[in-house]
C-alpha positions as a Markdown table, in Angstrom:
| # | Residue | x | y | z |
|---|---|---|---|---|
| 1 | Unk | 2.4 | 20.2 | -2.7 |
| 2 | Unk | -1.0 | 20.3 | -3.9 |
| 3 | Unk | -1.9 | 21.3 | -7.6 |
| 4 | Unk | -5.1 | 22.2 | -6.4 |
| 5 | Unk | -4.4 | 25.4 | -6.6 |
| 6 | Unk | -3.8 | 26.1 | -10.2 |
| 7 | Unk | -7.2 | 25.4 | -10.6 |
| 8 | Unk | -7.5 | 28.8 | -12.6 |
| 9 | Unk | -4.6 | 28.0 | -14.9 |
| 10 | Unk | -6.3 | 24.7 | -15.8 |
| 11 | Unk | -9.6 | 26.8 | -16.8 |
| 12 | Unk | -7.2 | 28.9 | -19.0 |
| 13 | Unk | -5.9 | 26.0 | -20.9 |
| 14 | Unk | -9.4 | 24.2 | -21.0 |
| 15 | Unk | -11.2 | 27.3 | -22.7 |
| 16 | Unk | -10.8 | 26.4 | -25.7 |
| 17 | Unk | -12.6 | 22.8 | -24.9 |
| 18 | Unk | -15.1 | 24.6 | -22.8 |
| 19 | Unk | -16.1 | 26.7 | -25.9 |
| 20 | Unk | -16.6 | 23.4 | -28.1 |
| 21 | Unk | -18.8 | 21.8 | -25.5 |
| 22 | Unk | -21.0 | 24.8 | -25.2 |
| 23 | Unk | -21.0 | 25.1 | -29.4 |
| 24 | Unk | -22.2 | 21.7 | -29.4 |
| 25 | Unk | -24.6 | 21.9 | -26.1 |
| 26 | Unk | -22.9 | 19.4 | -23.8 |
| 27 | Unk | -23.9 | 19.6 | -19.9 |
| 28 | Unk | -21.2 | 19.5 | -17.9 |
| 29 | Unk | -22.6 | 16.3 | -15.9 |
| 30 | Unk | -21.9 | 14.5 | -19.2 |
| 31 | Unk | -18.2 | 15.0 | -18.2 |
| 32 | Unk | -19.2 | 13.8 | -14.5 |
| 33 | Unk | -20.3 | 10.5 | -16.3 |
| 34 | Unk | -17.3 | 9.8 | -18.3 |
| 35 | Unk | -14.6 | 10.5 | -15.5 |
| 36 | Unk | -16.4 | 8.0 | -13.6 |
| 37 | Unk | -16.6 | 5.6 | -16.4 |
| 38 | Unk | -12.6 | 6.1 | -17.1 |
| 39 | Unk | -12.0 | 5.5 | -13.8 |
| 40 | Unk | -13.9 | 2.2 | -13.8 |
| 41 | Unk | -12.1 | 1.0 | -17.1 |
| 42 | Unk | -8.4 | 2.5 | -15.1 |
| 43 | Unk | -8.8 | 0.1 | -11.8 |
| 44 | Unk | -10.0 | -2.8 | -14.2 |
| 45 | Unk | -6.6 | -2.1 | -16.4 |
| 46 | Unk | -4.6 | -1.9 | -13.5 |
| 47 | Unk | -6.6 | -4.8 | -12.1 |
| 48 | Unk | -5.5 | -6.9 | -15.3 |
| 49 | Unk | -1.7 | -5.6 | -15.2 |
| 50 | Unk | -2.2 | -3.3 | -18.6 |
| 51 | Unk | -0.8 | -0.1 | -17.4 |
| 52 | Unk | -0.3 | 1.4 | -20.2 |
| 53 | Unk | -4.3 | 1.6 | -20.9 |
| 54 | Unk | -4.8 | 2.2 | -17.4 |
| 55 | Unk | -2.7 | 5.2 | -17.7 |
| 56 | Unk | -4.1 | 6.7 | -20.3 |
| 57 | Unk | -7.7 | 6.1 | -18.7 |
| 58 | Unk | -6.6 | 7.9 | -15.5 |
| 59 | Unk | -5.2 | 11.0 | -18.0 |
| 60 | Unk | -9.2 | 11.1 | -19.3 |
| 61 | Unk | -10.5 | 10.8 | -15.8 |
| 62 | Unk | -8.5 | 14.0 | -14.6 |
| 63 | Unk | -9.2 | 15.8 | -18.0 |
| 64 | Unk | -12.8 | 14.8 | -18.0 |
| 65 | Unk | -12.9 | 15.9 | -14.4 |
| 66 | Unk | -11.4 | 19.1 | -14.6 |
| 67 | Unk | -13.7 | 19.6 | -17.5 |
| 68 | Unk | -17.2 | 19.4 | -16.1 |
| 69 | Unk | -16.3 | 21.9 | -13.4 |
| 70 | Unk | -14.6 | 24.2 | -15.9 |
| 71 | Unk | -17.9 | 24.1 | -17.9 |
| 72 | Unk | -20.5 | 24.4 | -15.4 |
| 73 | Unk | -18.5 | 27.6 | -14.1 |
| 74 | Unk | -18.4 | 28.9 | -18.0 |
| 75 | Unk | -22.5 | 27.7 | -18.7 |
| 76 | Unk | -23.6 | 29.8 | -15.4 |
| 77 | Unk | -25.0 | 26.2 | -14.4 |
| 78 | Unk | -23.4 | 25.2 | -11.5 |
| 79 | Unk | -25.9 | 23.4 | -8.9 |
| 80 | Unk | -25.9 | 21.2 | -5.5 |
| 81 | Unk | -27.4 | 18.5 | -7.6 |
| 82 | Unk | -24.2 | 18.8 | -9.9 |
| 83 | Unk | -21.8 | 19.0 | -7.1 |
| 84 | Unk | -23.2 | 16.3 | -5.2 |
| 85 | Unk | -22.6 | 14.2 | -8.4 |
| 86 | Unk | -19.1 | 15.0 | -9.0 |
| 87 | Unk | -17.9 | 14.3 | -5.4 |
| 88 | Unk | -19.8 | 11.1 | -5.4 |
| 89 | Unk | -18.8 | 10.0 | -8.9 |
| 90 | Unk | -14.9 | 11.4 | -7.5 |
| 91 | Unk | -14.7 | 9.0 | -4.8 |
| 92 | Unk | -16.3 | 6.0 | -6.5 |
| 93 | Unk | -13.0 | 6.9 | -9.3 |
| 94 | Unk | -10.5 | 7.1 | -6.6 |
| 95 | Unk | -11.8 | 3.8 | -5.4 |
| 96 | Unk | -11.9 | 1.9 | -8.5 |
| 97 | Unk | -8.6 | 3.3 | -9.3 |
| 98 | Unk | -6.7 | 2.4 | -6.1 |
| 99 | Unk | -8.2 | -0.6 | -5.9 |
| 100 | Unk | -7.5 | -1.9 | -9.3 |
| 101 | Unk | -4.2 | -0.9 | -8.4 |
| 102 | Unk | -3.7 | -2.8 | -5.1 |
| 103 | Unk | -5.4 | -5.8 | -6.3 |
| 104 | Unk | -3.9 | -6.2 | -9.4 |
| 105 | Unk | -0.8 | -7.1 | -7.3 |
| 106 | Unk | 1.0 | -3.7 | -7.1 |
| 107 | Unk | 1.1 | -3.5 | -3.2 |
| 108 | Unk | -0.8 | -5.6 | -0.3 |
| 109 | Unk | -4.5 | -5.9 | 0.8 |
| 110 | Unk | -3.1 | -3.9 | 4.1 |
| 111 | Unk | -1.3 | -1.2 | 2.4 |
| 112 | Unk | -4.2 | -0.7 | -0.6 |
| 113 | Unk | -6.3 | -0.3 | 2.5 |
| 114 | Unk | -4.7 | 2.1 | 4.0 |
| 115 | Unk | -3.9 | 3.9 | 1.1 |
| 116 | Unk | -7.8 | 4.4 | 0.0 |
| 117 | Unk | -8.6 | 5.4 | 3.8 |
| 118 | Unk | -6.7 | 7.8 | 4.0 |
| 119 | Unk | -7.5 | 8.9 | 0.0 |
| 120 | Unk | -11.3 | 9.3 | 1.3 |
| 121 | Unk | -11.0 | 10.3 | 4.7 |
| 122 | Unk | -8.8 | 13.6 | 2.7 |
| 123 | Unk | -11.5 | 14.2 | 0.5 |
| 124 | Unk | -14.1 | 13.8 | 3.0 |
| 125 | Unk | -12.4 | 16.6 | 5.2 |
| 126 | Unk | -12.4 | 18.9 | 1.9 |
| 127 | Unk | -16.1 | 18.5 | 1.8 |
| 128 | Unk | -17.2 | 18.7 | 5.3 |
| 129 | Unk | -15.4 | 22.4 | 5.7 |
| 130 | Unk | -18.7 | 23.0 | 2.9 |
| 131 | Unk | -20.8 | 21.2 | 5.2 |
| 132 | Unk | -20.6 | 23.7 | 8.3 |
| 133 | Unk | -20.7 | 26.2 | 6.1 |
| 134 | Unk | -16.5 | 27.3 | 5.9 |
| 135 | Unk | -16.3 | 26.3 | 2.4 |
| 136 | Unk | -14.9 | 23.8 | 0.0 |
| 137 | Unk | -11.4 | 23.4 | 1.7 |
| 138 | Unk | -8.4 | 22.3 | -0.9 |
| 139 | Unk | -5.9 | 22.4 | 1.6 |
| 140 | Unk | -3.2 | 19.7 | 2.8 |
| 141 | Unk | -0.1 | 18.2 | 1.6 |
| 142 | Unk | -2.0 | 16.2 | -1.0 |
| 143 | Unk | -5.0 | 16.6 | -3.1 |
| 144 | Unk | -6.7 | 14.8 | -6.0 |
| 145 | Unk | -4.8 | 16.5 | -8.7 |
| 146 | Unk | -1.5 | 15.5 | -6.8 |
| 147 | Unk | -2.9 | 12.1 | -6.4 |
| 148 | Unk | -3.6 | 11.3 | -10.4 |
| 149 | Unk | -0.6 | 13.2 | -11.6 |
| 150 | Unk | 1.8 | 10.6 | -9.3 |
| 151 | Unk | -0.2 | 7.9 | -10.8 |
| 152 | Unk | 0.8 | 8.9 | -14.0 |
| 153 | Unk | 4.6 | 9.3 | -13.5 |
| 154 | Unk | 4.3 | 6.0 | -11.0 |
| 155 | Unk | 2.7 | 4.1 | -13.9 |
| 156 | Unk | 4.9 | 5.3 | -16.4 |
| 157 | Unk | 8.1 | 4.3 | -14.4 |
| 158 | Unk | 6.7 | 0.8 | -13.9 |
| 159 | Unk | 6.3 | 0.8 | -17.7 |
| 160 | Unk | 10.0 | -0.1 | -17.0 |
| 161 | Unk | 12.0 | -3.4 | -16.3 |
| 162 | Unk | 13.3 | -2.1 | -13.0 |
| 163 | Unk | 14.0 | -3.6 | -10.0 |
| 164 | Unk | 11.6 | -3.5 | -6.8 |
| 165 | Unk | 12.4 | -2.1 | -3.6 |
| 166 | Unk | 10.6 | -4.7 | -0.5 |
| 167 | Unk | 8.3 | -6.3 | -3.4 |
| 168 | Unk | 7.1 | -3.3 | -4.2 |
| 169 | Unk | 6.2 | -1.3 | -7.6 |
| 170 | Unk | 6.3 | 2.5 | -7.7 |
| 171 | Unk | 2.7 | 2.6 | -8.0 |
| 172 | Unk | 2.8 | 0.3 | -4.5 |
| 173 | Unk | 5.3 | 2.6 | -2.9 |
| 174 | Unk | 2.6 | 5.1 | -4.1 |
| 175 | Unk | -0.1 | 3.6 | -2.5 |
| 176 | Unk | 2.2 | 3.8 | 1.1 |
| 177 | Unk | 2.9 | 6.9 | 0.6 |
| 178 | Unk | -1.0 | 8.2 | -0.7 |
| 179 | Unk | -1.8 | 6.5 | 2.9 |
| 180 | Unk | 0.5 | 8.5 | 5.1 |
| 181 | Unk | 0.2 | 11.9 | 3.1 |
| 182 | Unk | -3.8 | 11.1 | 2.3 |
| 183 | Unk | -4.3 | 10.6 | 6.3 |
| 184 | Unk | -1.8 | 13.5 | 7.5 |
| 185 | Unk | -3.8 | 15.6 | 5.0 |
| 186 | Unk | -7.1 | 14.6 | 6.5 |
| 187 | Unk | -5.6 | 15.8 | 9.9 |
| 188 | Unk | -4.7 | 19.1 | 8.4 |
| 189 | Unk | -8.0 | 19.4 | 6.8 |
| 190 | Unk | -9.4 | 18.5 | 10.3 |
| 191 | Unk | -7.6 | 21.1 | 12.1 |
| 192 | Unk | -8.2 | 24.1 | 9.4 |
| 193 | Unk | -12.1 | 23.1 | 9.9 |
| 194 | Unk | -12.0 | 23.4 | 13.9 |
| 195 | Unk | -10.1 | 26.8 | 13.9 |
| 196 | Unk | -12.7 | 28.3 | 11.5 |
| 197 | Unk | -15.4 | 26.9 | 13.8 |
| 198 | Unk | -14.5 | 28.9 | 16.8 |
């Protein structure tokens, strides 16, 4: 399921962006910055019940995102220090995202819970394959790119004056579902990581 890999599709379509930002000198941490900063102004939307902004904060957070990778791979200036940042500034967006979303009122304290555990202990996986020294691992049922894109068409279904399903929005039903996939894919990542170790 995970859109992961069209990662080199994305760069294609970004080029022409990439070319701008290197015409105008922009770093690609600058794009690091502002998918954080979208993020943080998504979960407060959500937070507040406007989805509509929300939405189209999360839509800048995964263009902003794919962006700063696309450029430092274009700029020759890819770095640990740059990587660090964007996983750190990645995971402080998925919380403020999934949190705004779950305490806004779109699903339970349990369920938001267990939706963002299993969200980081994914992404965690992914990055400790690069820790032993396997690699950046993208694999698993569901990835980041998954994860905003159902966000999207979640948020733009609750848009919607239809009826919930146990008290719960699609975005809520999303969050249950991030939780089970999000932990299943940590598992996955898990066991990829201990068969490359042997």
């Amino acid at each position: 399921m995970t859109l992961d890999r069209y990662r080199p599709l994305t760069g294609d379509l970004l080029r022409p962006f990439v070319r701008l930002c290197i015409w105008a000198g922009i770093h690609a941490d600058v794009f690091s910055v502002l998918a954080f900063l979208a993020a943080v102004a998504a979960g407060g939307a959500f937070y507040w019940g406007l989805v509509a902004p929300a939405l189209l904060c999360v839509f800048l957070n995964a263009l902003f995102d794919a962006l700063d990778g696309a450029l430092a791979r274009a700029m020759k200036t890819a770095s640990l220090r740059g990587d660090v940042l964007d996983h750190v500034l990645d995971r402080y967006a998925d919380i403020f995202i999934l949190t705004g979303i779950f305490a806004g009122g779109a699903a339970t304290w349990p369920i938001g819970v267990f939706a963002l555990t299993g969200v980081l202990m994914s992404s965690y996986m992914g990055t400790q394959a690069q820790a032993v020294g396997i690699g950046r691992y993208y694999g698993g049922v569901l990835g980041r790119a998954d994860r905003l894109v159902l966000i999207l068409i979640g948020g733009l279904l609750d848009l919607f004056p239809v009826p919930q399903l146990l008290s719960l929005t699609f975005l809520g039903w999303l969050l249950l579902i991030f939780g089970v996939l999000g932990h299943y894919t940590a598992v996955q990542r898990f066991a990829h990581i201990w068969r490359k170790m042997k």
